[in-house]
N, C-alpha and C positions, 0 to 999 in steps of 0.2 A: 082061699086066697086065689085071684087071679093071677096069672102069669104078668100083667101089666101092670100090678099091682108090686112088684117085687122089688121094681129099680128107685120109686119114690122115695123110700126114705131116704138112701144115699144122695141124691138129686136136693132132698131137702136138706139134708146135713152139710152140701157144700155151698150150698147158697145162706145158708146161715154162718155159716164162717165165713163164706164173704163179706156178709152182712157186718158183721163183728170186726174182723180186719178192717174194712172203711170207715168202720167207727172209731178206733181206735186209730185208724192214719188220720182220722178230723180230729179226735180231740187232741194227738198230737201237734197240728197246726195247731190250733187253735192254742194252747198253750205255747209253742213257738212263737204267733205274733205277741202277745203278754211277755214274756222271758224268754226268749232267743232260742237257739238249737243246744244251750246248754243246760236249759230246764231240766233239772232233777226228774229224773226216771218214774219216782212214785209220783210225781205230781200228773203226769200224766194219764199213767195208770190209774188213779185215784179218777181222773176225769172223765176215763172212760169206761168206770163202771169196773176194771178187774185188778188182777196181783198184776206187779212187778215181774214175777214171774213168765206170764202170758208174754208180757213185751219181748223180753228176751227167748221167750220161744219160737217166736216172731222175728224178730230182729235182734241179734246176737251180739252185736255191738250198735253203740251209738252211729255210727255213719250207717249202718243197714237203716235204720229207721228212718234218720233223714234222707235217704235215698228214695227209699218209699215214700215219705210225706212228698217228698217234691215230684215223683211220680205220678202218685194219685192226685196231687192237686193241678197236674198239668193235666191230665186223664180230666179231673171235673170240669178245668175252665172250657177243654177242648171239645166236651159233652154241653155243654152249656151254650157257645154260641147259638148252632144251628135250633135249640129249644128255645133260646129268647127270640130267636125269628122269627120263629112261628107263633109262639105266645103275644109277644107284644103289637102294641100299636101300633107303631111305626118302625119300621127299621133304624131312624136315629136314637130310640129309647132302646132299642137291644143293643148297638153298638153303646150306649151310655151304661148301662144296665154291665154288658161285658166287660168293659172298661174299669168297672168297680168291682168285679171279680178279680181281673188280672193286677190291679192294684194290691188288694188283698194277700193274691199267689205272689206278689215281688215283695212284698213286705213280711211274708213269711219265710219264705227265701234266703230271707236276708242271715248271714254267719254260713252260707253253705259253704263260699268259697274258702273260709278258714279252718273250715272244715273235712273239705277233700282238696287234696293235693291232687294237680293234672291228672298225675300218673292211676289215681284213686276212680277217675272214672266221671269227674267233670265235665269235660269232653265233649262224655258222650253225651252227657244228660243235657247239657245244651243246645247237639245236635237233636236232641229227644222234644227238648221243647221248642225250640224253631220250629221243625219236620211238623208239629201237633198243633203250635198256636200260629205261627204267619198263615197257613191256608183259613183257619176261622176268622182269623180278623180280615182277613181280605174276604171273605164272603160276606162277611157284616160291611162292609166299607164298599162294596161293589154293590148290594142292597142298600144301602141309605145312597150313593151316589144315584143308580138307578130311579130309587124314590123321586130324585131331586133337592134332597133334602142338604146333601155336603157336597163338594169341589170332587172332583172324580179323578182331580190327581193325585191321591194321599196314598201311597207305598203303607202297604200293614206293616212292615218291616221298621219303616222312619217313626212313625206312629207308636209303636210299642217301646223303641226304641228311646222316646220323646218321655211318654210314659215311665217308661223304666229310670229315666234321670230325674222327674220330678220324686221320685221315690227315694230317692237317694237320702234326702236327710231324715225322715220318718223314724228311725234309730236315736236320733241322738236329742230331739227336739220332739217332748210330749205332746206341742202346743202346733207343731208342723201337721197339717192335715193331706197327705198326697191326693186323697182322694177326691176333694176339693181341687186344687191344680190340676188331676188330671181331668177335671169335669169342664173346668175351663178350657182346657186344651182342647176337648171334644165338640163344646159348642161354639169353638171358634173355627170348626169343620164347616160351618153353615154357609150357605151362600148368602153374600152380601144382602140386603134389602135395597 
């Protein structure tokens, strides 16, 4: 055995349990948008492949979990801008493209605040996701303006903002699509013809 050979497994064992953890914090959204933050624990777990157990090895109560899903799904969207940038066509299809992420992350979201109490740590997490998501969307919106493609006065701030109320009823109305509204909202970014 080489010397260089010695630190790889351990390197491999924490990158699979990373692996494993975001899978587990995705099929927890992912069962959150379907059934809310109060979806039954094995449903989860069933989802993604382990025991109930694992969850709570992980996250010890139900608010640790949703902590982490909201986490990591800010962590995704906020990974995700500057790759639909580069990926895409145009700089108005990654801010559309992002758009439908961030719709997504607010509709999963959604039961957090009834969830944790200020004191619980709210807070922060919004200062978490402001601090993560205004700078991406103002890089997508400063490239599609730059493009010439949208108005170069659009605050990411107003914008998500705008976003985040068309999400609002997605909860209570099966037949409400946010992500349609907020698709509208984004190709009404366009400059005039």
């Amino acid at each position: 055995m080489h010397d260089g050979d010695q630190g790889a497994e351990p390197v491999s064992r924490r990158k699979d349990a990373r692996r494993n953890k975001a899978n587990l914090l995705d099929a927890a959204a992912a069962v959150f948008v379907v059934q809310g933050v109060d979806a039954p624990v094995r449903e989860i777990a069933a989802r993604a492949g382990v025991g109930v157990g694992t969850i709570y090895r992980h996250f010890p109560t139900r608010a640790d979990l949703i902590v982490a899903v909201y986490r990591h799904q800010v962590d995704a969207c906020a990974e995700a801008g500057p790759r639909l940038l580069a990926e895409g066509p145009s700089p108005h299809t990654a801010l559309e493209r992002w758009i439908d992420l961030f719709v997504d992350f607010l509709v999963t979201k959604h039961g957090l605040a009834a969830v944790l109490q200020p004191d619980a740590g709210f807070d922060t997490l919004h200062a978490y996701f402001l601090d993560r998501l205004v700078p991406v969307c103002g890089q997508l919106l400063d490239a599609a303006a730059g493009a010439g493609e949208i108005r170069a006065d659009i605050e990411p701030y107003a914008l998500m903002r705008g976003v985040g109320n068309l999400c609002i009823g997605a909860d209570s109305d099966p037949r409400y699509d946010a992500r349609r509204l907020a698709a509208l909202l984004v190709a009404g970014l366009r400059h005039a013809a």
